[in-house]
C-alpha positions as CSV (number, residue, x, y, z in Angstrom):
1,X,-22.6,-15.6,-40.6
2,X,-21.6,-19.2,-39.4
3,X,-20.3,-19.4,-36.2
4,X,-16.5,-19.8,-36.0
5,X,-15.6,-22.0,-33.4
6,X,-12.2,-22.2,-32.0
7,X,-10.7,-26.2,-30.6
8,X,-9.6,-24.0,-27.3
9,X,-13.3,-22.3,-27.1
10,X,-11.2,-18.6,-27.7
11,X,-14.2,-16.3,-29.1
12,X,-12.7,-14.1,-32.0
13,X,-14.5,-11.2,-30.8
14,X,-12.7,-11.1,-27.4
15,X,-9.9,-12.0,-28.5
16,X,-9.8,-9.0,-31.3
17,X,-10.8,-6.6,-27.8
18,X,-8.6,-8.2,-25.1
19,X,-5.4,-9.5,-26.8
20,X,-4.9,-7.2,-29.7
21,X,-4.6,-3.8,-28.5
22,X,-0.9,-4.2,-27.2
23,X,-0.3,-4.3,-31.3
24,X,2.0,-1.4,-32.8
25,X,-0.1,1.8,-33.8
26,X,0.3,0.5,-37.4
27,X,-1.4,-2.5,-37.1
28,X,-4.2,-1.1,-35.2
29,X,-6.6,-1.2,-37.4
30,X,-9.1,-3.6,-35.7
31,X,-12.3,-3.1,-37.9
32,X,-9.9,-3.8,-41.1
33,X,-9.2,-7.4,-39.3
34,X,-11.8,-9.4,-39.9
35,X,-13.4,-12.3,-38.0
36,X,-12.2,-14.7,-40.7
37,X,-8.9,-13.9,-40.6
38,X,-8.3,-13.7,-37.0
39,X,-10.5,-16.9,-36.5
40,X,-7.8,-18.5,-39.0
41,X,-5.0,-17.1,-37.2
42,X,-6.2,-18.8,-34.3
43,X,-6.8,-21.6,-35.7
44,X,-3.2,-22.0,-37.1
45,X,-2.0,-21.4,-33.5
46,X,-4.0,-24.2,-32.1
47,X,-3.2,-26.8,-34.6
48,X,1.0,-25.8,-34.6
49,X,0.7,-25.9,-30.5
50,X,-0.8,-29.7,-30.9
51,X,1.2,-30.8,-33.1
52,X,4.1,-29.5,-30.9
53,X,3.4,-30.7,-27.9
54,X,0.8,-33.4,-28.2
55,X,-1.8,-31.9,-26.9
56,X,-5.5,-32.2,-27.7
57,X,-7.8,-29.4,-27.1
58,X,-11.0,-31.5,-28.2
59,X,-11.5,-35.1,-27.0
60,X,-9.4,-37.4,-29.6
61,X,-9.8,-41.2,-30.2
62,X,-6.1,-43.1,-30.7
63,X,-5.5,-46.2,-31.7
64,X,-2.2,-47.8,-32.6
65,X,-1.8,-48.7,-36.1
66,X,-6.0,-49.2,-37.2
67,X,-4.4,-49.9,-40.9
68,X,-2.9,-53.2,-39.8
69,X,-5.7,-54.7,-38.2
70,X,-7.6,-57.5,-39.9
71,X,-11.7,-56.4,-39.2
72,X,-14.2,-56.9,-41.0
73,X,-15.3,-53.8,-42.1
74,X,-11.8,-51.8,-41.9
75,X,-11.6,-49.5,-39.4
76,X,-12.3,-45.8,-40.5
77,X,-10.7,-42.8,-39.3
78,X,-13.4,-40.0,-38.6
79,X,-15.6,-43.0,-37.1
80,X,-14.3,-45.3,-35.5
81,X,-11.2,-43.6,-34.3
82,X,-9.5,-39.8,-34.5
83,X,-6.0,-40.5,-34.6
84,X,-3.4,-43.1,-35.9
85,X,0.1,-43.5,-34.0
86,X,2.9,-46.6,-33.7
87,X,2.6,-49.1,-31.0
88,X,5.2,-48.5,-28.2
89,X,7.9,-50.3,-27.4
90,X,8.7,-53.2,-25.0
91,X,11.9,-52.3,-23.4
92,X,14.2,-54.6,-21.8
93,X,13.7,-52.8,-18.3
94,X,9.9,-52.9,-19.1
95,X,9.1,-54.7,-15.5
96,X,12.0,-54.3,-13.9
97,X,13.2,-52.0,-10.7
98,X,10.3,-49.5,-10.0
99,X,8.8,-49.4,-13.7
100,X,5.5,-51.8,-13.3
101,X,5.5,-51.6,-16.9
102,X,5.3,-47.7,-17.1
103,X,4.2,-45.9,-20.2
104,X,4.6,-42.9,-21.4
105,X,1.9,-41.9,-23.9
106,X,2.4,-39.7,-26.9
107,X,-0.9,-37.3,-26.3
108,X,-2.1,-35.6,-23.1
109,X,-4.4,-35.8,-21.3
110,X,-5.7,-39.2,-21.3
111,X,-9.7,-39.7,-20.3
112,X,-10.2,-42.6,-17.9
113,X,-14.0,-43.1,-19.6
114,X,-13.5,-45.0,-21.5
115,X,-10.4,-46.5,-20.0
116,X,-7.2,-47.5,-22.2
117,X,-6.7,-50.7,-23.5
118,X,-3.5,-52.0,-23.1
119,X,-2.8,-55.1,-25.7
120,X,0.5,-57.2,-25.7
121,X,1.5,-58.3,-29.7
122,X,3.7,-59.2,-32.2
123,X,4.6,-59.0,-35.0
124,X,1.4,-56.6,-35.6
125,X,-2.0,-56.4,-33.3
126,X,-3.5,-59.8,-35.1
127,X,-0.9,-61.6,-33.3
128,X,-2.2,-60.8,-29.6
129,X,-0.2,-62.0,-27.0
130,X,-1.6,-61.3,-23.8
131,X,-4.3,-58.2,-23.4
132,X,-3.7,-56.3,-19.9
133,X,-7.0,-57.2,-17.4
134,X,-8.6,-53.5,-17.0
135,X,-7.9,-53.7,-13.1
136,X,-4.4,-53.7,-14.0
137,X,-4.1,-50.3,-15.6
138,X,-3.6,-47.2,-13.2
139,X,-3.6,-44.2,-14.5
140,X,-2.2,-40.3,-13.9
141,X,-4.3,-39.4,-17.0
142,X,-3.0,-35.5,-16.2
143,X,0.4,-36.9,-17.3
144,X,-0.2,-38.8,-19.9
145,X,1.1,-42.2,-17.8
146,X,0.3,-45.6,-17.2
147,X,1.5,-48.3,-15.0
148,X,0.6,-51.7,-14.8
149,X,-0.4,-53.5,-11.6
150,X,-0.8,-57.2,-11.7
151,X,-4.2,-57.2,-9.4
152,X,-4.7,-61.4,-10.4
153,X,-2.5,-64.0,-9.3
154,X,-3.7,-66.5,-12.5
155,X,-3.7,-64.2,-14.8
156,X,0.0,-62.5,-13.8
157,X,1.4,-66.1,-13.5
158,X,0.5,-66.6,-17.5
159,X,2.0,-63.7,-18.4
160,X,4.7,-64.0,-16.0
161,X,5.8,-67.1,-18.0
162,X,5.7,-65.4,-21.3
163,X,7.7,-62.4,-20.2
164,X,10.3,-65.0,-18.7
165,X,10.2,-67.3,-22.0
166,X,10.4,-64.5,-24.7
167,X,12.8,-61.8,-22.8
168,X,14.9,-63.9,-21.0
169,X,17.5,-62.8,-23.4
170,X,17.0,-59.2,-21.7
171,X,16.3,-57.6,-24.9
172,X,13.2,-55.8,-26.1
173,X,10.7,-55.8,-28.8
174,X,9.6,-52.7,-30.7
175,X,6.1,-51.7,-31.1
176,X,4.5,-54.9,-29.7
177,X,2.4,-52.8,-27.0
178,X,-0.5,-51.5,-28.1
179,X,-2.6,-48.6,-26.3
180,X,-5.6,-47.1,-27.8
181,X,-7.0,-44.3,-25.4
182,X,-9.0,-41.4,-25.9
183,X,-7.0,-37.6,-25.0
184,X,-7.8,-34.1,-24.9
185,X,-8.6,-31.2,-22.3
186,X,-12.2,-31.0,-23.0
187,X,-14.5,-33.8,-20.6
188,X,-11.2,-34.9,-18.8
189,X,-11.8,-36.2,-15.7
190,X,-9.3,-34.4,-14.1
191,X,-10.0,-31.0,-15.3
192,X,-9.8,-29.9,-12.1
193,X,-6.2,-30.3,-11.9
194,X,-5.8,-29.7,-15.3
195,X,-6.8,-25.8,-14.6
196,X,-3.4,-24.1,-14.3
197,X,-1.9,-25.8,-17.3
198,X,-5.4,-25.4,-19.7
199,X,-5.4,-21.4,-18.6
200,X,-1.5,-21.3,-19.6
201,X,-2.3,-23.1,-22.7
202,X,-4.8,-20.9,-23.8
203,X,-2.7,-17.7,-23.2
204,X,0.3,-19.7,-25.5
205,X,-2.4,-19.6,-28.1
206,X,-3.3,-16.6,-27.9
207,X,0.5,-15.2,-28.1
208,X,1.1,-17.1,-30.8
209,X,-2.0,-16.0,-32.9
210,X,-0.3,-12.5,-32.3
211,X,2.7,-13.5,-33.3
212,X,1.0,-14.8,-36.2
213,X,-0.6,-11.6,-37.1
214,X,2.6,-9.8,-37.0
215,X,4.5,-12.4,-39.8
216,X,1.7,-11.7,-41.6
217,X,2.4,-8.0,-41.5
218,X,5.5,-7.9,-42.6
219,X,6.3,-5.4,-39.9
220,X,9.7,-3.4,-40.2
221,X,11.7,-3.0,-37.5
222,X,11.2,0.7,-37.4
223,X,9.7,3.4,-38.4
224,X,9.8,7.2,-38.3
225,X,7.3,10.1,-38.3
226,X,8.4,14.2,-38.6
227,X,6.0,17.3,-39.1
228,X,6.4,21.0,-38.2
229,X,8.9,20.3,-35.8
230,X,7.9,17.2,-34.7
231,X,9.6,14.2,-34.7
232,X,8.7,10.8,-33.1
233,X,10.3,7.2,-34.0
234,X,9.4,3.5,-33.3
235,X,11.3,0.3,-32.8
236,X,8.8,-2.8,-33.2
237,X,11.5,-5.5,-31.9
238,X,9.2,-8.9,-33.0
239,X,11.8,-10.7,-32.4
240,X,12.0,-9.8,-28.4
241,X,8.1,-11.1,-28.8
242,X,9.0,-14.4,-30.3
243,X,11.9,-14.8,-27.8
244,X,9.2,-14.2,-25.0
245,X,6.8,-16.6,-26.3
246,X,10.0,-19.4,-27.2
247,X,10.8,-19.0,-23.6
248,X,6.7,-19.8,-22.5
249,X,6.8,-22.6,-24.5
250,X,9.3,-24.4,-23.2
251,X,8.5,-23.9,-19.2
252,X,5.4,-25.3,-20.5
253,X,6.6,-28.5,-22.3
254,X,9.0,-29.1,-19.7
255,X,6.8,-28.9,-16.8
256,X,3.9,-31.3,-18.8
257,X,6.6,-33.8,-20.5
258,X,9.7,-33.5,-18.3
259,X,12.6,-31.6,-19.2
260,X,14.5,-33.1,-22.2
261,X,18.0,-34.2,-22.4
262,X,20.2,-34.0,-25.4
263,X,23.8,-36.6,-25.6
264,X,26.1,-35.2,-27.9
């Protein structure tokens, strides 16, 4: 049999020993499970956690908007890159106070080999502007941020004079920066550091391949058994489980994206 390979590296087999047996006695019935299935519960776990919190598990290439680009040949997805997003914004406040042009990307974490690009353009990428000098970009690639550091005197005096010419209205322009990066837990540099929040990860994969295991069940909520004088009953409250994992996930995506605000 082909070997089923996980993006989080999770073997199915220790998984099926280690993580399963806190299942009700109704569902225990490992050797009926098989590999396939629990491989594709896994699976659906890792790809609903990335899409949640834009996270990579593998290394991922991103570029901002590869359709729009004029090249001769077209850029391909699966070749020359992994992943499609919108350029960011150029706020109003982009250099201003303590920013120095701060971004925020989308995925974490982001690999400093090969370093981000950082590209200045508008209306679409074919209209560059200004591309940032390497030396300026520092990086906390564990967060998912980037500043910019003028580090040349020429250079920031050109690009002064644009920022002054085309924002001097103190407005911004939408999706005019482009960042194309590579992110994703596996190589990082800072794995190291990464250690805590990769351990956590993995154990909010595996709770949610439970939890997926469990929909697919169709458990009831209890059940009931009675002979010769016997009589035992069980509560299954999924729902405590889901609340429990709910709660994980949100320590989680606050502690790795900041804790969100909501205006009403």
């Amino acid at each position: 049999m082909a070997t089923l390979e996980t993006k989080s590296g999770i073997e199915v087999e220790d998984f099926r020993k280690d993580d399963l047996f806190g299942l009700p006695s109704t569902l225990r019935k490992n050797a009926d499970w098989s590999s396939t299935f629990l491989y594709n519960k896994i699976r659906a776990a890792e790809d609903e956690l990335e899409r949640t919190l834009g996270i990579y598990y593998k290394p991922q290439r991103i570029v901002c908007e590869p359709e729009n680009r004029s090249v001769n040949p077209p850029l391909i997805k699966g070749t020359d890159y992994d992943v499609a997003e919108e350029a960011y914004d150029y706020g109003s406040d982009f250099f201003q106070g303590e920013n120095w042009g701060g971004i925020r990307l989308r995925h974490y974490p982001i690999h400093t080999t090969p370093k981000p690009t950082v590209t200045f353009a508008y209306p679409n990428i074919d209209h560059k502007i200004f591309t940032v000098p390497p030396e300026w970009i520092r990086l906390k690639g564990a967060y998912g941020q980037i500043r910019l550091v003028p580090a040349s005197v020429t250079v920031y005096a050109s690009f002064t004079a644009y920022i002054l010419s085309v924002f001097s209205g103190g407005r911004g322009i939408p999706q005019s920066v482009f960042v194309d990066y590579t992110a994703g837990f596996d190589g990082v540099n800072e794995k190291g550091d990464l250690a805590g929040d990769f351990m956590d990860l993995l154990e909010l994969t595996k709770q949610l391949a439970v939890l997926n295991i469990l929909d697919a069940a169709f458990l009831p909520n209890s059940t009931s058994n009675s002979a010769d004088g016997l009589s035992q009953s069980n509560s299954y409250a999924v729902k405590d489980f889901r609340t429990s994992y709910d709660k994980k996930l949100r320590q989680f995506r606050d502690r790795i994206k900041g804790v969100r605000l909501a205006v009403v």
